[in-house]
Residue, then its C-alpha position, 0 to 999 in steps of 0.5 A: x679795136x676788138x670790136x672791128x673784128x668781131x661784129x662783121x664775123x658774128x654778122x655773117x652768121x645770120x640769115x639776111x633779108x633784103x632792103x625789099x623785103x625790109x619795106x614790109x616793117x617800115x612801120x612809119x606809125x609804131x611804138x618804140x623801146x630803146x635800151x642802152x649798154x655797153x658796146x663791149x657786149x655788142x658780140x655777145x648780144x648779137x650772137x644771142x639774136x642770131x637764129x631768131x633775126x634776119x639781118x638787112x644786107x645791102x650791096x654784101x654790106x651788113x652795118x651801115x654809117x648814117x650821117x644826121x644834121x637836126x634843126x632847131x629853133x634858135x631857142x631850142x624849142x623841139x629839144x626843150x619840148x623833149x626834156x620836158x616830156x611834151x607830147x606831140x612833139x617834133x624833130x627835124x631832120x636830114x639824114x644820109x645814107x652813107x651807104x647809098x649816098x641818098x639822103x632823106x628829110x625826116x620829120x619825126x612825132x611822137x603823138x600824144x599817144x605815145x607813138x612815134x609817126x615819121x613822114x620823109x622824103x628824098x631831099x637835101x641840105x645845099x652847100x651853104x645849109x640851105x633847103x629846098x622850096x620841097x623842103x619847105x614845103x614838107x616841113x610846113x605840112x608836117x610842123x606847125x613852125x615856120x621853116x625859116x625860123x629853123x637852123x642847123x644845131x647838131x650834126x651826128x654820126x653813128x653805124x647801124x645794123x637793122x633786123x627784123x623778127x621772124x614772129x611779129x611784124x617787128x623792126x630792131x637797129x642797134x647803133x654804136x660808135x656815136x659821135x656829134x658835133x655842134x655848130x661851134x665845131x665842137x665835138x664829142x664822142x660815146x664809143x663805149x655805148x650802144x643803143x637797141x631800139x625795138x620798134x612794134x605796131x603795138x607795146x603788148x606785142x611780145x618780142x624775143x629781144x626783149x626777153x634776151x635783153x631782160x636776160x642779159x640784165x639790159x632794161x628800156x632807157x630814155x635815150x634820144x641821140x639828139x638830146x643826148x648830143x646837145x647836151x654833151x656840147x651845149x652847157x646853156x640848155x636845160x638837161x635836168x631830166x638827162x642826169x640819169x642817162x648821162x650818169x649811166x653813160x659815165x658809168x659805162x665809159x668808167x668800166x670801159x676804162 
């Protein structure tokens, strides 16, 4: 694939910044943005953001592969709160840094101030998708659903690159070569696409990327991996307020083609 190629060679070009210096935008509490295209216009993008972003290098490594495992209720209460557009709302998640083979699980909310608050902490799944009494713990701090009530209902995969701006204290990922399975084992896979996702302290804040993107004809779309994933597998959920996103999704994978 072209692409295998030419993203490592425009990676290279850019000015890094290390995990350390990372730290200082981890921005836990911020808003988001994120803006969905066609993986083919990876390079170009890219090539449009060098000089204005620094690019996280770990281990001489520039693109990473994350590995996620959400849970759910069994009556998918934390997907239908999303579809629905319910503010403070919950996801829960383990997600492995294939690079450091660390592994951290995340609760994420999006306040009814339409901002995203994430806490985590290092733990992981045990071999027969058990979590720990930690686990339990940090999920009843954070969630007011009883842990036991939830399962393992999506696993995904994706690479990401992280940058960070020059201007502002600012925090862009773009991720592509998504792919999922569900608890069935069923499987399913977006390699056409790629997702930008700006996050800020604050939505007023000006931002470089953003006026690239305008310019490259690329606008803010929902797009929730999770979401997305589950309806892809999962033909019994409620995806009505999907249908935009997935028919821009069809009509990249139709150009790709």
């Amino acid at each position: 694939m072209i692409l295998s190629k030419q993203i490592p060679e425009t990676l290279a070009s850019f000015s890094k910044i290390s995990l350390e210096e990372m730290d200082s935008v981890k921005l836990m509490d911020r808003t988001d943005t994120k803006y969905v295209f066609s993986s083919f216009r990876l390079p170009q993008l890219l090539t449009n953001l060098n000089g204005d972003y620094r690019i996280l290098e770990i281990g001489g490594k520039r693109a990473f592969s994350y590995h996620t495992t959400y849970l759910d209720t069994p009556g998918y209460l934390f997907f239908n709160q999303h579809v629905t557009g319910k503010l403070a709302r919950h996801k829960i998640r383990f997600r492995k840094y294939e690079t450091s083979g660390i592994t951290f699980l995340e609760v994420k909310k999006k306040t009814n101030r339409n901002r995203t608050v994430k806490w985590r902490i290092p733990d992981d799944l045990a071999s027969d998708g058990t979590y720990s009494d930690a686990a339990f713990e940090f999920i009843e701090k954070h969630v007011p659903y009883r842990p036991l009530d939830l399962n393992i209902v999506l696993i995904n995969t994706f690479t990401r690159m992280t940058f960070t701006g020059t201007g502002i204290r600012e925090r862009v990922t773009i991720d592509w070569d998504i792919s999922y399975s569900g608890r069935e084992g069923n499987i399913a896979g977006l390699p056409s696409i790629a997702v930008v996702e700006v996050k800020k302290e604050s939505f007023c804040e000006r931002s470089r990327i953003t006026d690239i993107l305008k310019a490259s004809a690329i606008y803010p779309a929902g797009f929730s991996k999770y979401c997305i994933g589950n309806a892809l597998l999962n033909e019994q959920l409620r995806t009505n307020s999907l249908k935009p996103t997935l028919l821009m999704i069809n009509k990249i994978k139709n150009e790709h083609h």
